[in-house]
Residue, then its C-alpha position, 0 to 999 in steps of 0.5 A: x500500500x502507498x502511504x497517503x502524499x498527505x501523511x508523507x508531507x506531515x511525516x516529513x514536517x514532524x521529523x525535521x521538527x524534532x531533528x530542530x532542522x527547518x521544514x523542507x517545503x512540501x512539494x507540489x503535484x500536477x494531476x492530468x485532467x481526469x487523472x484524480x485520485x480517489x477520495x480517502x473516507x473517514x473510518x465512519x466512527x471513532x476509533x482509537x490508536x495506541x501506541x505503547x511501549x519502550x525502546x532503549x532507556x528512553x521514557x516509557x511510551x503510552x499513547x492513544x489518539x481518537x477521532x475518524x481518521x484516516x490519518x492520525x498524527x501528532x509530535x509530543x515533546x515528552x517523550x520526544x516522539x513523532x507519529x505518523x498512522x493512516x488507516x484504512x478499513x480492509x474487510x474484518x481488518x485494518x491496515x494501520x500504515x505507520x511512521x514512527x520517530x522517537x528521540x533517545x536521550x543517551x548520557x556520556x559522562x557529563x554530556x547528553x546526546x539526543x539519538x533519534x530512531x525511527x520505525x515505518x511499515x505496515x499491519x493488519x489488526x483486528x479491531x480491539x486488537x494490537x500488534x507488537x511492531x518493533x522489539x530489540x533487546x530492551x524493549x518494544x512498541x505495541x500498536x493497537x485500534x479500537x472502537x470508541x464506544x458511543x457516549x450516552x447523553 
């Protein structure tokens, strides 16, 4: 699957904003007449992705993004991590679409080196399930989706 022209460009904005490089303007694309793309569609409901987990000895990650999608995406300070998911619906499934970035803060004596690391690929998951997406010998991250229940008024 090609990840969205739109989660790349934000993707490439959240990493140069955590590398504290400028920001590489986006580039444009002219489309034939008649050649457009599809449409993409919210998932319909709301849903939530999570992504939890640890790598290295970096801060313990514990994230959950709601909303209609398709794409979810945000950078936090603490933990240094930027995320980048696209959503589509495939039958009983989902393929959720990722780019992840995480900042490491290593110690070297009296100094602080901040080392970034990053993670891109692909998984199917069942709604309320997770997959485990990354695992090195001191940790994992685990990505996940669910349905937000309805909220009674």
């Amino acid at each position: 699957m090609k990840i969205p022209l739109s989660l790349a460009i934000a993707m490439g904005l959240i990493i140069s904003a955590i590398a504290q490089e400028p920001p590489t303007p986006p580039r444009r694309s002219v489309t034939a007449p008649g050649n457009t793309a599809p449409e993409r569609q919210t998932l319909g409901a709301n849903y939530a992705i999570s992504l939890k987990g640890k790598l290295y000895q970096g801060e313990p990650i514990d994230l959950t993004l709601r909303g209609m999608g398709p794409d979810f995406n945000t950078v936090l300070v603490e933990p240094r991590v930027a995320i980048g998911i696209s959503v589509e619906r495939t039958g009983e499934k989902f393929l959720l679409s990722y780019l992840i970035s995480i900042t490491v803060a290593r110690k070297d004596g009296d100094r602080t080196e901040f080392e970034p690391s990053s993670v891109k690929g692909s998984v199917t998951i069942a709604e309320g399930g997770s997959e485990t997406i990354i695992t090195s010998g001191e940790g994992s991250l685990t990505l996940g989706i669910d349905k937000v229940p309805d909220q009674k008024k």
